[in-house]
Short mmCIF file of the C-alpha atoms (twelve columns), coordinates in Angstrom:
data_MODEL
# 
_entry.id   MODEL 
# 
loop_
_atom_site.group_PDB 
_atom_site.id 
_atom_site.type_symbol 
_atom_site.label_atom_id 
_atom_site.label_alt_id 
_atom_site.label_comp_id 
_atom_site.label_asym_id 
_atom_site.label_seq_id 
_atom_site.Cartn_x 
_atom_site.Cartn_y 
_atom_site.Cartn_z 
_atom_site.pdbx_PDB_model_num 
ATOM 1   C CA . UNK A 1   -14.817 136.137 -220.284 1 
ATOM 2   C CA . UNK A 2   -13.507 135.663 -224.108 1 
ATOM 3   C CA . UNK A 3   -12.782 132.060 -225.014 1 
ATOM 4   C CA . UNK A 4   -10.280 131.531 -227.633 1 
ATOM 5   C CA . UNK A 5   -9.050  128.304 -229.516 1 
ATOM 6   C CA . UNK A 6   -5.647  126.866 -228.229 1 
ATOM 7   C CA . UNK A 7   -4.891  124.407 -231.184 1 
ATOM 8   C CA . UNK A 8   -4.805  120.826 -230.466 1 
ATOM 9   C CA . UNK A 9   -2.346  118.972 -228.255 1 
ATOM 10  C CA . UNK A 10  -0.207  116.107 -229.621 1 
ATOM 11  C CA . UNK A 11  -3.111  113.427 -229.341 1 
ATOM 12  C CA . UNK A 12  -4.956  115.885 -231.335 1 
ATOM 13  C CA . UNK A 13  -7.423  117.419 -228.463 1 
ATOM 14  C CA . UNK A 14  -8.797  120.804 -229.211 1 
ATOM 15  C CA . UNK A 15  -7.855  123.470 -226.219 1 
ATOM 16  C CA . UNK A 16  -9.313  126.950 -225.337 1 
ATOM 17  C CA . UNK A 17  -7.909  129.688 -224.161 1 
ATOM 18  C CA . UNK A 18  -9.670  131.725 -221.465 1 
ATOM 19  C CA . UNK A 19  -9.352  135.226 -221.308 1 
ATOM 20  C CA . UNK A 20  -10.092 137.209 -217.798 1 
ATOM 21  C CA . UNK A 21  -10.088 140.765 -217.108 1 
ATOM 22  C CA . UNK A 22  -10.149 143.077 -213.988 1 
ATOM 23  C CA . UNK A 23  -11.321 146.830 -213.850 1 
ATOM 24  C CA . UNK A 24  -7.830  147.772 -214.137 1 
ATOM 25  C CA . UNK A 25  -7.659  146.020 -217.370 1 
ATOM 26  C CA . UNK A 26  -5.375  143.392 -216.032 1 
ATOM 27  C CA . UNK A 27  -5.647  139.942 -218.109 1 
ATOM 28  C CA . UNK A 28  -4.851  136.890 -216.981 1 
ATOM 29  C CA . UNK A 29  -5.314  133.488 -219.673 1 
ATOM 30  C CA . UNK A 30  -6.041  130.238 -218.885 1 
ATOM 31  C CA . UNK A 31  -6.047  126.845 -220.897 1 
ATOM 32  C CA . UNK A 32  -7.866  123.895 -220.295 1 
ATOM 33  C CA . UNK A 33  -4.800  122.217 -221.306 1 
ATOM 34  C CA . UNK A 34  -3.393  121.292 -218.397 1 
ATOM 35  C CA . UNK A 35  -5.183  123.675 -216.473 1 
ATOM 36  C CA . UNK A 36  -2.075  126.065 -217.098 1 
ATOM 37  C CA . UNK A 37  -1.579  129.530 -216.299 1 
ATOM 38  C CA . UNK A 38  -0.578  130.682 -219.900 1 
ATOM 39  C CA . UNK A 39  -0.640  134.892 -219.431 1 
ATOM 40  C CA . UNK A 40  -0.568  137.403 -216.927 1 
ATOM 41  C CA . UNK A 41  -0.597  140.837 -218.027 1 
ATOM 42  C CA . UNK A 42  -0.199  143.516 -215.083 1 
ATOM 43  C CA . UNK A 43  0.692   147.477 -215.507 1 
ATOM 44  C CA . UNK A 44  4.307   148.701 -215.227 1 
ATOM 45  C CA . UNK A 45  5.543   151.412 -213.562 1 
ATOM 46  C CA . UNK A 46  4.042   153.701 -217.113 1 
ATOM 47  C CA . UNK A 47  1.002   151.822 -217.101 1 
ATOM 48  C CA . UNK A 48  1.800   149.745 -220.026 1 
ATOM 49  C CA . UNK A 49  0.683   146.109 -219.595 1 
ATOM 50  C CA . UNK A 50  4.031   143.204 -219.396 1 
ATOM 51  C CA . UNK A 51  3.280   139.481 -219.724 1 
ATOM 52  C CA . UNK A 52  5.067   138.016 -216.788 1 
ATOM 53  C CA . UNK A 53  5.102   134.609 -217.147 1 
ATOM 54  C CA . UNK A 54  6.780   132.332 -219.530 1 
ATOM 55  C CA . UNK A 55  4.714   129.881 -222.061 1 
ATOM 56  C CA . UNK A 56  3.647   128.919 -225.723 1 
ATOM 57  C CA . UNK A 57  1.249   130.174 -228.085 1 
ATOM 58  C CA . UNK A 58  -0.722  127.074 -228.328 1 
ATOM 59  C CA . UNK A 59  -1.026  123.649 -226.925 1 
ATOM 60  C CA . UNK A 60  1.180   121.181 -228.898 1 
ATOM 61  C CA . UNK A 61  3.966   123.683 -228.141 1 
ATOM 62  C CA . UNK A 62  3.357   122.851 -224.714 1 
ATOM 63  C CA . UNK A 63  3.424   119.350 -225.398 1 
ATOM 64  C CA . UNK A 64  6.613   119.601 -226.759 1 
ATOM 65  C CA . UNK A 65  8.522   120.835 -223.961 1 
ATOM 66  C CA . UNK A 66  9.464   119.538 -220.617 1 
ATOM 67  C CA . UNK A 67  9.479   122.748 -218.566 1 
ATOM 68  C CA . UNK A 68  6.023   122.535 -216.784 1 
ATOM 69  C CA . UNK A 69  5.732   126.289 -217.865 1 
ATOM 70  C CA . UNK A 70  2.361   127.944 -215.839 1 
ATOM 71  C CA . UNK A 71  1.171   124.213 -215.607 1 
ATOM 72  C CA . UNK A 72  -1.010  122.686 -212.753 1 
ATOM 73  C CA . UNK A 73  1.109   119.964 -211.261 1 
ATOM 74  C CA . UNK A 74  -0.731  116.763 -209.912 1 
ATOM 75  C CA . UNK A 75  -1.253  114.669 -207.936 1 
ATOM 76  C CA . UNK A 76  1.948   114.767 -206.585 1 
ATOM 77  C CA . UNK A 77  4.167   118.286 -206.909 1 
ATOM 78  C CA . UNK A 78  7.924   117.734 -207.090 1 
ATOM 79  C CA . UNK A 79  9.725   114.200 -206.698 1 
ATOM 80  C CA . UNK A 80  9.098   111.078 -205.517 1 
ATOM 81  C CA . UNK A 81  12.245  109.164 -204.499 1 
ATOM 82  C CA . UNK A 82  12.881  105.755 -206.789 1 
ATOM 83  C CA . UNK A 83  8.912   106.335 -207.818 1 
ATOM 84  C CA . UNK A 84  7.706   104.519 -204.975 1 
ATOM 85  C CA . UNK A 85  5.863   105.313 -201.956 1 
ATOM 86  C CA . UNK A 86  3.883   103.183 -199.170 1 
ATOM 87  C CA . UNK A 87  0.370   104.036 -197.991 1 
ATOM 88  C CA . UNK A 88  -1.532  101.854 -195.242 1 
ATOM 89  C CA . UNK A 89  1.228   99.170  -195.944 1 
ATOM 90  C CA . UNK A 90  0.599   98.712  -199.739 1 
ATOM 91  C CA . UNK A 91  3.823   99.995  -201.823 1 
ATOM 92  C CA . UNK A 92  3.064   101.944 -204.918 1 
ATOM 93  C CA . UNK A 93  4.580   102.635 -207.903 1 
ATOM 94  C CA . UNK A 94  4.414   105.543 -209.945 1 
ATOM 95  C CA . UNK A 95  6.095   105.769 -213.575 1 
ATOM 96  C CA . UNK A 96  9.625   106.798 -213.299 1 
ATOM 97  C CA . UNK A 97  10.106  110.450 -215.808 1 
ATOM 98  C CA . UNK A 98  13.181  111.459 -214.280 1 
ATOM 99  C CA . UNK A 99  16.131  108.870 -213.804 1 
ATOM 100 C CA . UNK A 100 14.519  106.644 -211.509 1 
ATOM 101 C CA . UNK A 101 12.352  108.829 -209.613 1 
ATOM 102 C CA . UNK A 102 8.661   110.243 -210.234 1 
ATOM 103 C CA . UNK A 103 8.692   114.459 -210.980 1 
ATOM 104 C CA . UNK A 104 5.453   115.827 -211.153 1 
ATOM 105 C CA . UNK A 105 3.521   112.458 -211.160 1 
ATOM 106 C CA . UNK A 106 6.136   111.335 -213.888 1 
ATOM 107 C CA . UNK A 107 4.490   111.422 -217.906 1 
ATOM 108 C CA . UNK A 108 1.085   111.561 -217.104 1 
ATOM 109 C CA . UNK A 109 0.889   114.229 -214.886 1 
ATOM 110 C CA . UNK A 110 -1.887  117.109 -214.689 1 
ATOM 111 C CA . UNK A 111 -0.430  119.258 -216.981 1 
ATOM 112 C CA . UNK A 112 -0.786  116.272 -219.534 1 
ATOM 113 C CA . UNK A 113 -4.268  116.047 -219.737 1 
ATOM 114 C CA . UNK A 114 -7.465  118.414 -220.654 1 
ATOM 115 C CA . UNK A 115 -9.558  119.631 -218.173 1 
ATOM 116 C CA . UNK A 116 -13.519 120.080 -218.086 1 
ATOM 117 C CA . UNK A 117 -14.944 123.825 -217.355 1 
ATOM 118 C CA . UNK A 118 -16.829 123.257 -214.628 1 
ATOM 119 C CA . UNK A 119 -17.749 127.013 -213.955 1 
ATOM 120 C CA . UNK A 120 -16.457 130.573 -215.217 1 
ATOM 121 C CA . UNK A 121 -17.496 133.841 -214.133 1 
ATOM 122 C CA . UNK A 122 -16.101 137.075 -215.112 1 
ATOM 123 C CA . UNK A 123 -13.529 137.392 -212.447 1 
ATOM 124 C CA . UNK A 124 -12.778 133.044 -212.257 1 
ATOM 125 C CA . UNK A 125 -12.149 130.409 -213.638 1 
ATOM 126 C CA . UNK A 126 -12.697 126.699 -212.200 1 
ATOM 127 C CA . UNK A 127 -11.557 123.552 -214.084 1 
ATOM 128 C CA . UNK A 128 -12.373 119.910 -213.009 1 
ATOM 129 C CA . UNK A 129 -10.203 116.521 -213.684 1 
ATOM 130 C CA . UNK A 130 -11.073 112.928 -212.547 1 
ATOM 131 C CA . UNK A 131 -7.581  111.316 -212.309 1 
ATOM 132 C CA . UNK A 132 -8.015  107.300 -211.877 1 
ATOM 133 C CA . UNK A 133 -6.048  104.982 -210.540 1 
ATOM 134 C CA . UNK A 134 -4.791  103.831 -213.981 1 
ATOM 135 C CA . UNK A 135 -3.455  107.387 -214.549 1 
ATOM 136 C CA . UNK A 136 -0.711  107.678 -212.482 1 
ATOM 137 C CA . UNK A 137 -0.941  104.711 -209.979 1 
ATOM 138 C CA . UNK A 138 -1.484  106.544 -207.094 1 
ATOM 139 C CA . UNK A 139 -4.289  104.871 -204.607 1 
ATOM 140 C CA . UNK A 140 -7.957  105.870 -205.700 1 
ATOM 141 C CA . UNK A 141 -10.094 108.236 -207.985 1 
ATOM 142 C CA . UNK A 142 -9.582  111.836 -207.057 1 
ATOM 143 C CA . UNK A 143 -11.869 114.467 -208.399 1 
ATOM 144 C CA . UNK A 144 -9.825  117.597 -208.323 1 
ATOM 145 C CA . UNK A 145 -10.649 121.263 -209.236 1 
ATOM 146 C CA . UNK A 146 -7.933  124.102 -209.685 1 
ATOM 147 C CA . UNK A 147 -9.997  127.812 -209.559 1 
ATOM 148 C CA . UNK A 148 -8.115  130.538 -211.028 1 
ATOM 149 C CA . UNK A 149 -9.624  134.506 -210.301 1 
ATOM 150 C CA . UNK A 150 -8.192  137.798 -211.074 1 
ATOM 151 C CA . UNK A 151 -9.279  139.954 -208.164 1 
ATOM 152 C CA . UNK A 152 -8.977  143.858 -208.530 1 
ATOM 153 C CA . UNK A 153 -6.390  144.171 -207.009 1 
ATOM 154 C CA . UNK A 154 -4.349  142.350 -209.363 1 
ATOM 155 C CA . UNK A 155 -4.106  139.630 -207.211 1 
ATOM 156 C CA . UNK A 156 -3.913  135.875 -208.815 1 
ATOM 157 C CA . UNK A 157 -5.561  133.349 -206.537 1 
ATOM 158 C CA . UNK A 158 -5.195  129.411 -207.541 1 
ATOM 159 C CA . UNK A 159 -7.286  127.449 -205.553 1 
ATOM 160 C CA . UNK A 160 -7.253  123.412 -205.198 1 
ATOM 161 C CA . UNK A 161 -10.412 120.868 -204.018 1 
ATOM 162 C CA . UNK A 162 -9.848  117.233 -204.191 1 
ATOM 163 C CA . UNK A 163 -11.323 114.582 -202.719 1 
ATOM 164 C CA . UNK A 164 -10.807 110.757 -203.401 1 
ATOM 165 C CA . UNK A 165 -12.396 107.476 -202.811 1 
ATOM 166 C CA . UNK A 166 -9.730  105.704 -201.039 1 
ATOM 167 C CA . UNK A 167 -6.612  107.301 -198.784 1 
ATOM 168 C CA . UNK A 168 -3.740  108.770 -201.419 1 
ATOM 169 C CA . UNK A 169 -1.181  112.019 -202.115 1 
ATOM 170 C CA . UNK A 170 -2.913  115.117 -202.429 1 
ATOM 171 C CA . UNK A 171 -0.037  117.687 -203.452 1 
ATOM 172 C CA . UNK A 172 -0.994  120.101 -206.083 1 
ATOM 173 C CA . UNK A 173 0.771   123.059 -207.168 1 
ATOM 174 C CA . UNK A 174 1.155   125.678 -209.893 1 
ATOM 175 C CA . UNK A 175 4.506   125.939 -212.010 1 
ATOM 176 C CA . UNK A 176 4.378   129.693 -213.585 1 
ATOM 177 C CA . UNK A 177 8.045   131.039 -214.435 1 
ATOM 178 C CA . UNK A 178 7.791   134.243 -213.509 1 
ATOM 179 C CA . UNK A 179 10.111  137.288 -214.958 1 
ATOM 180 C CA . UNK A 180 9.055   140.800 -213.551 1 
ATOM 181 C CA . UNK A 181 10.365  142.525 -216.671 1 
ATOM 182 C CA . UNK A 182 7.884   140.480 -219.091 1 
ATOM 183 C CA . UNK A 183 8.440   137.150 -220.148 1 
ATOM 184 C CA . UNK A 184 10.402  138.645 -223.360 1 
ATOM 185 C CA . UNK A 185 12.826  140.401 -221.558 1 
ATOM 186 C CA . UNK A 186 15.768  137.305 -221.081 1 
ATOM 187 C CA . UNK A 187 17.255  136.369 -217.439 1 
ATOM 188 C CA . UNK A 188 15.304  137.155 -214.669 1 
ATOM 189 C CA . UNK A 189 18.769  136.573 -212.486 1 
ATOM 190 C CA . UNK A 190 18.983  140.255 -211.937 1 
ATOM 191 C CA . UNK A 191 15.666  140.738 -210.157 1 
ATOM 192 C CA . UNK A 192 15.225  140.934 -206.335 1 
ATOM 193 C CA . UNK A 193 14.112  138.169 -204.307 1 
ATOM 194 C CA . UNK A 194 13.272  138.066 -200.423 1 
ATOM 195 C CA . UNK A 195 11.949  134.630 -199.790 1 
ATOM 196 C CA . UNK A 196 10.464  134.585 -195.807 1 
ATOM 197 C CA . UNK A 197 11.903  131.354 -194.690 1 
ATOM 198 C CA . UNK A 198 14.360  130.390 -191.822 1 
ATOM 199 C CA . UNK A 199 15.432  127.025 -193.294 1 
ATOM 200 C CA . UNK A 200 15.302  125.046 -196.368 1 
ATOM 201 C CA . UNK A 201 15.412  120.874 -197.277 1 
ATOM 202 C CA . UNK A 202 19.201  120.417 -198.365 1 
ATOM 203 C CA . UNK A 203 19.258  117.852 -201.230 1 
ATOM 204 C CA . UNK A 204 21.909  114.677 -200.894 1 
ATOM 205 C CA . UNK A 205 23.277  114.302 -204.917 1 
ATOM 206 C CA . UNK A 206 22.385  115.761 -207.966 1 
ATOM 207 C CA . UNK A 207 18.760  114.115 -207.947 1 
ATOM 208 C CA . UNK A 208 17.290  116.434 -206.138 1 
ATOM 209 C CA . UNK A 209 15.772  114.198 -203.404 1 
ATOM 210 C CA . UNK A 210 16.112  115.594 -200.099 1 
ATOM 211 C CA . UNK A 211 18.376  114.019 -197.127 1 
ATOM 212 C CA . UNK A 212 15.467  114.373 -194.634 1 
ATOM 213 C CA . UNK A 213 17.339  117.446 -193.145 1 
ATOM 214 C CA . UNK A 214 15.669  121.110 -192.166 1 
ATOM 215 C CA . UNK A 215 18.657  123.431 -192.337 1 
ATOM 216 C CA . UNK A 216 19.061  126.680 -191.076 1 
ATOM 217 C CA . UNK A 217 19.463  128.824 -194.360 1 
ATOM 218 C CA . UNK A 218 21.921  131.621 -192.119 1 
ATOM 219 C CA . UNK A 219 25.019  132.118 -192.874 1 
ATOM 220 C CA . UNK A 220 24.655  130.341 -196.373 1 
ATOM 221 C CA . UNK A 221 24.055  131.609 -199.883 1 
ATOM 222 C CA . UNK A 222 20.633  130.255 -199.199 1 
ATOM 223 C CA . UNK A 223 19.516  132.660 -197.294 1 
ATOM 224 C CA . UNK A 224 16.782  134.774 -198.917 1 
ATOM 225 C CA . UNK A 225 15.257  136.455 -195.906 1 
ATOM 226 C CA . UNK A 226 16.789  139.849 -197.077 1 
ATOM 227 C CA . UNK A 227 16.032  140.866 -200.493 1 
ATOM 228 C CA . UNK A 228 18.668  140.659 -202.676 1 
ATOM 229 C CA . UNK A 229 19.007  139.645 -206.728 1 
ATOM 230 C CA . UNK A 230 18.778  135.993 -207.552 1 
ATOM 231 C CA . UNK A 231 21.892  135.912 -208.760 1 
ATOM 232 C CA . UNK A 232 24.133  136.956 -206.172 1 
ATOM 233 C CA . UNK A 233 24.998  133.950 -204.720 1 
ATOM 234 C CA . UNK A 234 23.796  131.436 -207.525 1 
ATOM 235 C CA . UNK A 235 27.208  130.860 -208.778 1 
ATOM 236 C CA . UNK A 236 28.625  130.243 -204.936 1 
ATOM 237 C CA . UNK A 237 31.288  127.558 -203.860 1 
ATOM 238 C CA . UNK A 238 28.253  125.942 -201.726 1 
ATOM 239 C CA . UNK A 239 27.689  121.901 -202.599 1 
ATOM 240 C CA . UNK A 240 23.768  122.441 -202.691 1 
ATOM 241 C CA . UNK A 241 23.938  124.709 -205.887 1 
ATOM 242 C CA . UNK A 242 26.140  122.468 -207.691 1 
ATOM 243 C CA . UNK A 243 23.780  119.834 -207.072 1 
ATOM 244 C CA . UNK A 244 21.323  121.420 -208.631 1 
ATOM 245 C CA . UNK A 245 22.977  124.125 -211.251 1 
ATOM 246 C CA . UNK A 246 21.460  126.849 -208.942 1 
ATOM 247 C CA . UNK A 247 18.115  127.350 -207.213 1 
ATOM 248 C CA . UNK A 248 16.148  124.315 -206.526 1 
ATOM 249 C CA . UNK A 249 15.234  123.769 -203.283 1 
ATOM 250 C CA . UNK A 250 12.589  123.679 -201.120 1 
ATOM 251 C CA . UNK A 251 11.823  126.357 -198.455 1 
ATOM 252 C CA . UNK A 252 10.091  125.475 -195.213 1 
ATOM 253 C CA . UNK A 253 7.514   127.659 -194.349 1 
ATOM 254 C CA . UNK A 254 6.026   125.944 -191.428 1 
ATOM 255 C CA . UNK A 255 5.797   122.737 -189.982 1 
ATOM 256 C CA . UNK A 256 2.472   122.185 -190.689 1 
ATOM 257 C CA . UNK A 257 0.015   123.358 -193.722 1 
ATOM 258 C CA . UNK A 258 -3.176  125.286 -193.482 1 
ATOM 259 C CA . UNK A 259 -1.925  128.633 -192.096 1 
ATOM 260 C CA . UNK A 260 -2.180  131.676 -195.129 1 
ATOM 261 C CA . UNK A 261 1.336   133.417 -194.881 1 
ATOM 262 C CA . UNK A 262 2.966   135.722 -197.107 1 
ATOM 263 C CA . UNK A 263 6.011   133.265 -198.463 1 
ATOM 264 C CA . UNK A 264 7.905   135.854 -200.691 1 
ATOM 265 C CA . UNK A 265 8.322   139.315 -202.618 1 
ATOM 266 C CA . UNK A 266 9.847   140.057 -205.851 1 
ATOM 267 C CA . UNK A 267 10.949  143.037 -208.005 1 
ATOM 268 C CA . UNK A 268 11.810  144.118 -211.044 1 
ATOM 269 C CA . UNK A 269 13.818  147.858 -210.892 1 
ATOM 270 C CA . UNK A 270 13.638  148.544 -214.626 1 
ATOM 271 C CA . UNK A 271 9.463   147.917 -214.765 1 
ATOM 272 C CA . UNK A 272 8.920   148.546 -211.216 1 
ATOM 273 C CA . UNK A 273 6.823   145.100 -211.106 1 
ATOM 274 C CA . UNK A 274 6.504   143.767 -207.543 1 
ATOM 275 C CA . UNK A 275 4.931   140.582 -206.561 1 
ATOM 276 C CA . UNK A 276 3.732   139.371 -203.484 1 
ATOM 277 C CA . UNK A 277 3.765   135.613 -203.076 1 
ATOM 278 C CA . UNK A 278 1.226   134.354 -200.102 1 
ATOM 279 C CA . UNK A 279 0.096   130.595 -199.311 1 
ATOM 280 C CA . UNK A 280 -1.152  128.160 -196.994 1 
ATOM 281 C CA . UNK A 281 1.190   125.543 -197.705 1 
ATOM 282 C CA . UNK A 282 4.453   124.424 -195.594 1 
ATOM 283 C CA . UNK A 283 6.652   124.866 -198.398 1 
ATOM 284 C CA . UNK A 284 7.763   126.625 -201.534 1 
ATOM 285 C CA . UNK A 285 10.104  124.910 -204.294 1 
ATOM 286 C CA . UNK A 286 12.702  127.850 -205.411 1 
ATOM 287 C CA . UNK A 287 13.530  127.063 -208.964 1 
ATOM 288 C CA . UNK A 288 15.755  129.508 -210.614 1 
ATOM 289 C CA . UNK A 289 15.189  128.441 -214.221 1 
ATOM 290 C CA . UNK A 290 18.598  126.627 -214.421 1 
ATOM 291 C CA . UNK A 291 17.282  124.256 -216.963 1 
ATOM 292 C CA . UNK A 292 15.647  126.446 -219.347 1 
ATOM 293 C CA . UNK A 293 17.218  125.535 -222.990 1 
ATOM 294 C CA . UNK A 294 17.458  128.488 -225.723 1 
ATOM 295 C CA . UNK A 295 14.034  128.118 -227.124 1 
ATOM 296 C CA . UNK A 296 11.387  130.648 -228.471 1 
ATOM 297 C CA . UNK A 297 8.451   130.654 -226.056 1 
ATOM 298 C CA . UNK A 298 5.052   133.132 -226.674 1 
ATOM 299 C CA . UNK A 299 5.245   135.456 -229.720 1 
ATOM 300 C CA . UNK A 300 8.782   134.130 -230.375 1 
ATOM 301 C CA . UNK A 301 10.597  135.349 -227.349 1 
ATOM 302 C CA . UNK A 302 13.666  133.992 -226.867 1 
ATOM 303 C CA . UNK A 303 14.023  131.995 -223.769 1 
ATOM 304 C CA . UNK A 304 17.115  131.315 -222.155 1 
ATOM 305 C CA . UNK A 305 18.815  129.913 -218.604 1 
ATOM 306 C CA . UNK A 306 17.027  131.944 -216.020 1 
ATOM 307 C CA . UNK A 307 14.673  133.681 -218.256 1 
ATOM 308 C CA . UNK A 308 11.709  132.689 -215.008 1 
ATOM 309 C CA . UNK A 309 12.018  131.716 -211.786 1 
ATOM 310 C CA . UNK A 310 9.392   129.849 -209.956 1 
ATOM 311 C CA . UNK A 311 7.413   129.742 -206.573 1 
ATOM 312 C CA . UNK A 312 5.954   126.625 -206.106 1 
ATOM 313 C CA . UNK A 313 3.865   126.328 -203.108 1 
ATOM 314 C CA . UNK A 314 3.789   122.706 -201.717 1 
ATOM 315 C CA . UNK A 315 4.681   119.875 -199.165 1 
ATOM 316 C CA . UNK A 316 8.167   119.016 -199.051 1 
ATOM 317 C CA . UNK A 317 9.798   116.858 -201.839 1 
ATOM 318 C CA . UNK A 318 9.493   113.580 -201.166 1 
ATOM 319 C CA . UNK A 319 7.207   114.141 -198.356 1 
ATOM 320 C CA . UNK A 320 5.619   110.576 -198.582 1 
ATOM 321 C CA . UNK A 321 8.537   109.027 -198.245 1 
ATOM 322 C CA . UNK A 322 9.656   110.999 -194.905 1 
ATOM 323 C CA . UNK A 323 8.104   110.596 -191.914 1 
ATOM 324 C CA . UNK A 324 9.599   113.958 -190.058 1 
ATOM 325 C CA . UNK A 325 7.859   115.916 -192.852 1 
ATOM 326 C CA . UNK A 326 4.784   117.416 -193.397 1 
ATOM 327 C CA . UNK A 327 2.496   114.486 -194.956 1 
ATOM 328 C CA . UNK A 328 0.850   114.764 -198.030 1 
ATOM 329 C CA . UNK A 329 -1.535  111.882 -197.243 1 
ATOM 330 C CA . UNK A 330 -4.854  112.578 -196.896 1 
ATOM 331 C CA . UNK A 331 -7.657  109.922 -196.261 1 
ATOM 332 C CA . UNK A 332 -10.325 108.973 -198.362 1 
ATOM 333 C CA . UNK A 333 -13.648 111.144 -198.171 1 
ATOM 334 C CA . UNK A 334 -11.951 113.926 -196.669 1 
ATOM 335 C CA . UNK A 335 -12.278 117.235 -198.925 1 
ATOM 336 C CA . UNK A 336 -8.746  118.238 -198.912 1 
ATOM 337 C CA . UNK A 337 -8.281  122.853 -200.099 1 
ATOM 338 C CA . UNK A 338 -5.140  124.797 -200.507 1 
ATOM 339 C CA . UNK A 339 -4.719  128.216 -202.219 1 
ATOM 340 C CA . UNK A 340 -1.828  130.492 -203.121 1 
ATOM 341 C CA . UNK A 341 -2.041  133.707 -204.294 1 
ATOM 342 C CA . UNK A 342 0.277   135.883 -206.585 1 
ATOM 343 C CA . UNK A 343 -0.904  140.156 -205.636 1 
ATOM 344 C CA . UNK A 344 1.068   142.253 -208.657 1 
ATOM 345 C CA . UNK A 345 1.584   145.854 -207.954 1 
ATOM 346 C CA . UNK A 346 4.216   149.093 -208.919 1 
ATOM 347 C CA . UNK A 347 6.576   150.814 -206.876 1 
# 
């Protein structure tokens, strides 16, 4: 494994890089800076290697964006309604970061901080934080590892340990934009989708916080069970994607976390990049980069709405706060593990 400098974030923290390859020569990099997923480098259909995910040559630039690209998202993935939350009848609150409501653990999230190496092989990767109680207000001091490997057959598996001292939210998740035809390419809009789901959370206002609701996806534009470009129906006269500009919802995979099931595939005609998307979680966020601003990103590509879409394994949004969903809760002690795993491959 090479290890590379990453420049210094804005409190003026040195960062590495990490640099993994397989026997095909596939790379994948990783920075201690928020434990994020920075490259992943995969043949195309000619064998040349395509970056396909979106990020920033070093780590102030990540700093200076809001976009969570290829971050690791803690403790608490997606929102949080009005930043509050009650757990064995003691109401918390978490800083507010968008509107009034918590995204992403609000501004001192995961993907804020710098995480320790705590082991690194030639195939893996495993990083270690300690997030206190002062960091985001959640309950309790959670030691939490993220373990990134690169298996041969360009598969990238992110796993999750944490365990706390006193009961708390244990939802971590990953936040790579992904675009098929390399992350310098522009929209992703025109790639296929097929997202295996039978219903999804609708949202009630532009907020984003769901109504508590598990809707069928049939006979709406978001149905993704058939594979068919992202941008199809994006632009539909449905409520839900005005809400949200387009894609932002969360699937339901199951009713329950725990179970490994393949929650997606993905492809990209003019590279013939495929991805298969797998997980044990109950739910994927479906984020179809509606909020990317014209920026430059790695190298000085030019990033622009719907340049990545994301597949964010998870509980429901505002899980805590709903009692028919999936909780997030897990007591203190306990050793809670999740994984998801990205497999790349040509066809």
């Amino acid at each position: 494994m090479q290890t590379l400098s990453f420049g210094t974030n804005q409190r003026g923290e040195a960062a590495s890089l990490y640099v993994l390859e397989n026997k095909n020569h596939a790379v994948i990099k990783v920075s201690d800076h928020g434990a994020t997923l920075v490259s992943v480098l995969v043949p195309d259909k000619e064998g040349k290697l395509r970056d396909v995910v979106l990020g920033y040559d070093d780590a102030a630039e990540y700093d200076s964006h809001t976009c969570y690209f290829g971050a690791t998202i803690g403790r608490n993935g997606n929102r949080i309604d009005n930043s509050e939350l009650t757990i064995d009848g003691k109401v918390y609150k978490i800083p507010a970061n968008e509107n009034e409501n918590s995204l992403h653990s609000g501004p001192n999230g995961f993907d804020r901080v710098v995480w320790e190496v705590k082991e690194y092989k030639e195939n893996s990767i495993t990083l270690y934080h300690l997030s206190t109680e002062e960091e985001q207000g959640f309950p309790g001091n959670l030691k939490v590892e993220v373990t990134y490997t690169l298996t041969d057959d360009n598969a990238v598996e992110i796993s999750y340990r944490g365990e706390a001292d006193k009961t708390t939210v244990m939802n971590f998740t990953n936040h790579s934009y992904f675009n098929l035809g390399g992350q310098e390419s522009g929209s992703a809009a025109g790639q296929q989708l097929q997202i295996l789901a039978e219903a999804y959370n609708p949202v009630r206002d532009s907020k984003s916080i769901p109504t508590g609701e598990i809707a069928p996806v049939e006979g709406t534009p978001m149905d993704f069970r058939q594979m068919k470009p992202i941008r199809q129906d994006i632009d539909a006269d449905f409520q839900q994607l005005k809400y949200t500009g387009g894609y932002d919802h969360n699937y339901v995979l199951s009713d329950k976390a725990g179970e490994m099931k393949v929650m997606a595939h993905a492809y990209c005609e003019e590279t013939g990049i495929a991805m298969e998307a797998s997980t044990d979680c109950c739910g994927v966020q479906f984020y179809s980069g509606n909020f990317i601003t014209d920026h430059a990103g790695k190298g000085g590509a030019a990033y622009v709405k719907h340049s990545g879409f994301c597949l964010e394994s998870q509980f429901y949004p505002n899980a805590v706060n709903q009692e028919n969903f999936p909780s997030p809760i897990v007591e203190a002690g306990k050793v809670f593990t999740t994984k998801t795993i990205y497999r790349f491959y040509t066809k």
